[in-house]
C-alpha positions as CSV (number, residue, x, y, z in Angstrom):
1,X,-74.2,66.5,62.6
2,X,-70.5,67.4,61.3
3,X,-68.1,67.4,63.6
4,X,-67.0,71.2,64.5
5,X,-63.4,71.9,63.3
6,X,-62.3,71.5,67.7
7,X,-63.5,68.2,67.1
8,X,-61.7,67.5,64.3
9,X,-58.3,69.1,65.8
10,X,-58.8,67.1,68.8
11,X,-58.9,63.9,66.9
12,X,-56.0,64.5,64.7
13,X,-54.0,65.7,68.0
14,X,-54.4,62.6,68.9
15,X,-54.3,59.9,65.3
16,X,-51.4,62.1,64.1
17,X,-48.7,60.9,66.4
18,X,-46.1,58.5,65.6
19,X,-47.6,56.5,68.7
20,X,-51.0,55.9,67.7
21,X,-50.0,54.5,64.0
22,X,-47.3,52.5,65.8
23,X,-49.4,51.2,69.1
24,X,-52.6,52.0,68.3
25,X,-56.1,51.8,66.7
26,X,-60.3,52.0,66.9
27,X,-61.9,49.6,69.1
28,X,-66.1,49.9,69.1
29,X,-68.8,48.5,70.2
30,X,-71.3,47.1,67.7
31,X,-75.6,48.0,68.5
32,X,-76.0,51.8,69.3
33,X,-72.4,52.8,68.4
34,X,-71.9,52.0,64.7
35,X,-75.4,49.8,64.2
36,X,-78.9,50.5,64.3
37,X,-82.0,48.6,64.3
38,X,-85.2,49.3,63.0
39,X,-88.1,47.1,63.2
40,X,-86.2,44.3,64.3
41,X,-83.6,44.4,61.7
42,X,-79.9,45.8,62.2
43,X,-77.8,48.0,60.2
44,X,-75.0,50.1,59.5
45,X,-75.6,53.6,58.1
46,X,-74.1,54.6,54.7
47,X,-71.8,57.1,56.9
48,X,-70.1,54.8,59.5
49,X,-69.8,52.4,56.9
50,X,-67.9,54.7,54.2
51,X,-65.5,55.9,57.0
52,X,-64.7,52.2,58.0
53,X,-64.1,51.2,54.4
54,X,-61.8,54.2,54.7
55,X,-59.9,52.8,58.1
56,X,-59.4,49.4,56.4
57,X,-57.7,50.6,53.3
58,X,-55.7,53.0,55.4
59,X,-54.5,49.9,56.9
60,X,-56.3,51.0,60.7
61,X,-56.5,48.2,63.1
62,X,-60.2,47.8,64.4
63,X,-61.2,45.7,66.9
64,X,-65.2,44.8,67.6
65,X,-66.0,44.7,71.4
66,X,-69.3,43.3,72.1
67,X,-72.0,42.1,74.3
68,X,-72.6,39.7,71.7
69,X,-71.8,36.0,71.1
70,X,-69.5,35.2,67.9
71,X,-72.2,33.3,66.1
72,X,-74.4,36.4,66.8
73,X,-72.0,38.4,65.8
74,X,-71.3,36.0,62.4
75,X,-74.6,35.4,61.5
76,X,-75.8,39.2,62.1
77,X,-72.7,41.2,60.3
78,X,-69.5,39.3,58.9
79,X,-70.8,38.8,55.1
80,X,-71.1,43.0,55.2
81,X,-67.8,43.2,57.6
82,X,-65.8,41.2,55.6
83,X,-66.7,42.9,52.1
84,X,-64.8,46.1,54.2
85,X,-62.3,44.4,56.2
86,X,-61.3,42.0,53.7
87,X,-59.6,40.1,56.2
88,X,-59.8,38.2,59.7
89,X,-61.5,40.1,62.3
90,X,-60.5,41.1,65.9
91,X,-63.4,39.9,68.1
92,X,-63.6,40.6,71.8
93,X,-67.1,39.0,72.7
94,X,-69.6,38.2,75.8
95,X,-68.5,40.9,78.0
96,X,-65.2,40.6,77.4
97,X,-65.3,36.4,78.6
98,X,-64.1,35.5,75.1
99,X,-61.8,37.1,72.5
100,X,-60.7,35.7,68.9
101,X,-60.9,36.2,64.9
102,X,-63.7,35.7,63.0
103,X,-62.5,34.3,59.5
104,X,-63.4,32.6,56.9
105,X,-61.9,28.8,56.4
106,X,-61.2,27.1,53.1
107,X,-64.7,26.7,52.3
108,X,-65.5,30.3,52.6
109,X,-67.5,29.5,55.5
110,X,-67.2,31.5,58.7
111,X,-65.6,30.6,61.4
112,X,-64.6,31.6,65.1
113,X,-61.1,31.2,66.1
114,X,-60.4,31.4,70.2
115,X,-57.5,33.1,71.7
116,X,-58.5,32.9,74.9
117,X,-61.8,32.7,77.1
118,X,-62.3,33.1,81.2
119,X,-65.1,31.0,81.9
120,X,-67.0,31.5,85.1
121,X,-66.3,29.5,87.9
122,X,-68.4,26.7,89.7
123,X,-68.5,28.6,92.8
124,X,-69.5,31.4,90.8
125,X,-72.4,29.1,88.7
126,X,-73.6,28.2,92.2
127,X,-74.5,31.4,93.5
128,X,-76.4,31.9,90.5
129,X,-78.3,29.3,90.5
130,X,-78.7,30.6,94.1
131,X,-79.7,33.7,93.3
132,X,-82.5,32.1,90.6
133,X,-83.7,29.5,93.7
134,X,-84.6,33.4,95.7
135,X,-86.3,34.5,92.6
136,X,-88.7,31.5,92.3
137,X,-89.3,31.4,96.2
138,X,-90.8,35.0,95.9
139,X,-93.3,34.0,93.3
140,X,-91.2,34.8,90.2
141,X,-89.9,33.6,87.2
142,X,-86.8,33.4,84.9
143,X,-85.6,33.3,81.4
144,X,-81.7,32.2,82.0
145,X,-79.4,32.7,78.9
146,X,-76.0,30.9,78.8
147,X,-72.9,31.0,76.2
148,X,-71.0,27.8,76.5
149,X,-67.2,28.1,75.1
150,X,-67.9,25.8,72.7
151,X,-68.9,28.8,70.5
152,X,-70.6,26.8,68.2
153,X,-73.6,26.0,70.3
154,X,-74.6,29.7,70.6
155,X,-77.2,31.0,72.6
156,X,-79.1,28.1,75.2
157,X,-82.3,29.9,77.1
158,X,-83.8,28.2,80.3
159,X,-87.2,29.0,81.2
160,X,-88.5,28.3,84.5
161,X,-92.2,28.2,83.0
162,X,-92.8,25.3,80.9
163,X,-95.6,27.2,79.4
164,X,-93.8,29.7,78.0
165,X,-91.5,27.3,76.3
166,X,-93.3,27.3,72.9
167,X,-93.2,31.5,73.4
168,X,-89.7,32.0,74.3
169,X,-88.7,30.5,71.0
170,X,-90.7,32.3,68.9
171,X,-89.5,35.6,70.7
172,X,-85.8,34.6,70.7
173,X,-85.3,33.5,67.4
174,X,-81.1,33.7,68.1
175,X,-81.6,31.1,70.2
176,X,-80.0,27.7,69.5
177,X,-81.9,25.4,71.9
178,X,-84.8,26.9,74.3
179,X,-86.0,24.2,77.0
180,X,-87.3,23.9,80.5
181,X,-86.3,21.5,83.0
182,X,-85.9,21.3,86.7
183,X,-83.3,23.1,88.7
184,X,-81.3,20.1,88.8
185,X,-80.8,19.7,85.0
186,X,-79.9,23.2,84.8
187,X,-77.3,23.0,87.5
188,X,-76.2,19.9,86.0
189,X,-75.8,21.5,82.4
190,X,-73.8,24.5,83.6
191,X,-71.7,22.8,85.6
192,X,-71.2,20.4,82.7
193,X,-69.3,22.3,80.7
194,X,-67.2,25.6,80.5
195,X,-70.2,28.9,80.3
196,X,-68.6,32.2,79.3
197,X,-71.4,34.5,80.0
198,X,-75.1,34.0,81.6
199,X,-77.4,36.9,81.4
200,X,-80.6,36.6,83.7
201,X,-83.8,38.2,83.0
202,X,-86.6,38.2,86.0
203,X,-89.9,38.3,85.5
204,X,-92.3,39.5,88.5
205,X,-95.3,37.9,88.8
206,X,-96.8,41.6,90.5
207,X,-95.2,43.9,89.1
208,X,-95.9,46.3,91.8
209,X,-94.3,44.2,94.3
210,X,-90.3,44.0,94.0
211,X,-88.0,41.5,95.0
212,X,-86.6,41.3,98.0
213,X,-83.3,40.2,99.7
214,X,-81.9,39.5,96.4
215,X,-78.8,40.6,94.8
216,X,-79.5,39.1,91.4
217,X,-77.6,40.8,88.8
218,X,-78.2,41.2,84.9
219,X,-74.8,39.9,83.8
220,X,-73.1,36.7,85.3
221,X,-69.3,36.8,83.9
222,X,-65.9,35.4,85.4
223,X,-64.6,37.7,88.3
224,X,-63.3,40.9,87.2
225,X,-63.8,40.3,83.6
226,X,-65.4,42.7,81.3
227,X,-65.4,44.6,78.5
228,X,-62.2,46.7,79.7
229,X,-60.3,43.4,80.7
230,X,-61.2,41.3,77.2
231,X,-60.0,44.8,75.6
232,X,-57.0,44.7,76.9
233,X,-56.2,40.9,76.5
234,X,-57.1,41.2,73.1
235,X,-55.0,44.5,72.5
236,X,-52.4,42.7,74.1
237,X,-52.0,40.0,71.6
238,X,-51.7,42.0,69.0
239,X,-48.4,43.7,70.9
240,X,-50.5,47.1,71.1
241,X,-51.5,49.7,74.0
242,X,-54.6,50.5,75.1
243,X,-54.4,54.5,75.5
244,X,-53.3,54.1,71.9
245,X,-56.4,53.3,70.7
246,X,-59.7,55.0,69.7
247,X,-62.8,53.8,71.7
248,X,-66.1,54.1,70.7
249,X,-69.3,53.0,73.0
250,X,-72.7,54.2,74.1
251,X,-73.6,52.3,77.2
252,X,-72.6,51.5,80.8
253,X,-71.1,48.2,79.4
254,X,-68.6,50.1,77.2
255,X,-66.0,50.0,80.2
256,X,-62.6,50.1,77.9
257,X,-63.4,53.1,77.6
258,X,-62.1,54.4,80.8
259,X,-58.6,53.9,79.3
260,X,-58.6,54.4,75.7
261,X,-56.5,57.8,74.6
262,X,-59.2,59.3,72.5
263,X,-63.2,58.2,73.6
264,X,-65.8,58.8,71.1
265,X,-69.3,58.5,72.8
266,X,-72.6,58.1,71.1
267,X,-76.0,58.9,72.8
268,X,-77.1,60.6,76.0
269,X,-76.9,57.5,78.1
270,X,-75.2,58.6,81.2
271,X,-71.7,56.3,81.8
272,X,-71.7,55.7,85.5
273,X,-68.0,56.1,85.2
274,X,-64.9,58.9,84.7
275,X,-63.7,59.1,81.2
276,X,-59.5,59.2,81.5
277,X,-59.2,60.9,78.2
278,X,-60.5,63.3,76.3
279,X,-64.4,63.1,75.0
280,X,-66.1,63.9,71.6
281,X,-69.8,63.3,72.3
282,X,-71.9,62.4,69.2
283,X,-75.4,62.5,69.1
284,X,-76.8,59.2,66.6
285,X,-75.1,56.6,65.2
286,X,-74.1,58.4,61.5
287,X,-72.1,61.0,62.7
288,X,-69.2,58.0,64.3
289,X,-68.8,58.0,60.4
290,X,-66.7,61.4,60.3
291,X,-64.8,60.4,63.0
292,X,-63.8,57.1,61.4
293,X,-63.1,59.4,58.3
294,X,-60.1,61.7,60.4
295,X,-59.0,58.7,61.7
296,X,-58.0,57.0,58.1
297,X,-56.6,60.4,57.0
298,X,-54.0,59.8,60.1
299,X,-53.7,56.2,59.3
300,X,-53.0,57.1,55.4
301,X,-50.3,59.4,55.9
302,X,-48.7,57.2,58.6
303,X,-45.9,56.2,56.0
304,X,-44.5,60.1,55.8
305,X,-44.9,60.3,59.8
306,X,-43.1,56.9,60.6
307,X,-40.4,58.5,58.1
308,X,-39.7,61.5,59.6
């Protein structure tokens, strides 16, 4: 789909201001916005990844805001990212609980630089564990997964059925270390150490038969902390403004985009939230690559408008 010539004047009303070259720049989300998967593999289109190429050389700060983990993240898309970006990467990761660079050290290996992280709490690791103790007294069971700050051990996944051990690992292959234990070892292990981000998939063993007096959630972060707030410590650092910048997103999660200047949504999903500013709504993943495209043509002529 092109974009209709509105679309493109309300993007340029918006890139061609002194402000947005000065203060601004894109900030996306990864699967579903600019990647796709097929089969289990993940990609970026020919489209989104020509109009990116086009924001680096135009000199367009972009900043990737994920769900996912930095060595996810590394493993999964820097080789490709870097042959665009050519330089460090802006990283605001696991729900917005940790935010850095991804670069490449003096071996050409990359690497994971911190800025900052807001690890969850142990008041806040005991109700979860709470919350997985009402889970298994209704008959159910769990597959916990938990990102330690110490970014190089990745993803860790708890089981609560030995059995499935063996199956979990096959299944997650992202995983760093899969295991089973009692409640008391993983208490002990959460507790040990600083955990960014747990996500908590429940399992029913009738599936007709819901859970009841639980208020388990999906996503286990530090108070407050999301996607909007690691956007906007990350934008921070790098002395810019949020409703400077471009967002792009396509699901619930994508919650810096309530205060962005220009959002850019892909999909139908529904939001479950107010945009603040003004929407283009983009059906697949491709057609992000025209917007990126009128972005860089702002960002390319910034010299002239900073000059005049």
């Amino acid at each position: 789909m092109s974009l209709t010539i509105e679309q493109k004047k309300q993007i340029s009303d918006f890139t061609d201001r002194r402000e947005f070259v000065e203060k601004g720049g894109l900030m996306t989300d990864l699967d579903g916005t600019v990647i796709q998967e097929h089969e289990g593999k993940y990609f970026m289109p020919d489209l989104v990844r020509e109009g990116l190429v086009k924001m680096y050389n135009a000199q367009c700060p972009v900043i990737i805001n994920t769900m996912r983990f930095p060595i996810s993240v590394i493993k999964t898309f820097a080789t490709d990212w870097f042959v665009m970006s050519k330089a460090s990467v802006p990283l605001v990761s696991l729900n917005g609980s940790q935010i850095g660079f991804i670069n490449k050290d003096k071996k050409s290996k990359f690497t994971f630089q911190e800025i900052e992280a807001f690890p969850l709490k142990k008041e806040e690791v005991k109700k979860f564990i709470s919350d997985i103790e009402q889970i298994l007294e209704q008959g159910g069971s769990v597959l916990v997964f938990y990102y330690p700050r110490d970014w190089v051990k990745g993803e860790i996944i708890w089981t609560s059925d030995k059995e499935k051990t063996s199956e979990t690992k096959d299944r997650y292959r992202s995983a760093s270390h899969v295991y089973n234990s009692n409640m008391e070892e993983l208490t002990r292990n959460l507790e040990s150490e600083d955990i960014c981000m747990i996500f908590l998939k429940a399992i029913q063993s009738d599936p007709a038969t819901p859970f009841t007096n639980t208020d388990y959630k999906d996503f286990y972060s530090h108070q407050n902390v999301d996607k909007l707030f690691g956007a906007k410590k990350m934008i921070s650092h790098l002395e810019r403004e949020i409703h400077q910048f471009v967002g792009a997103g396509d699901t619930p999660m994508d919650v810096f985009l309530k205060e962005v200047g220009q959002v850019i949504k892909v999909g139908g999903l529904n939001m479950n939230f107010e945009f603040n500013s003004p929407v283009i709504e983009l059906k697949h993943v491709p057609d992000i690559g025209e917007v990126f495209t009128e972005v860089a043509g702002s960002c390319a002529g910034s010299e002239s408008l900073l000059n005049s």
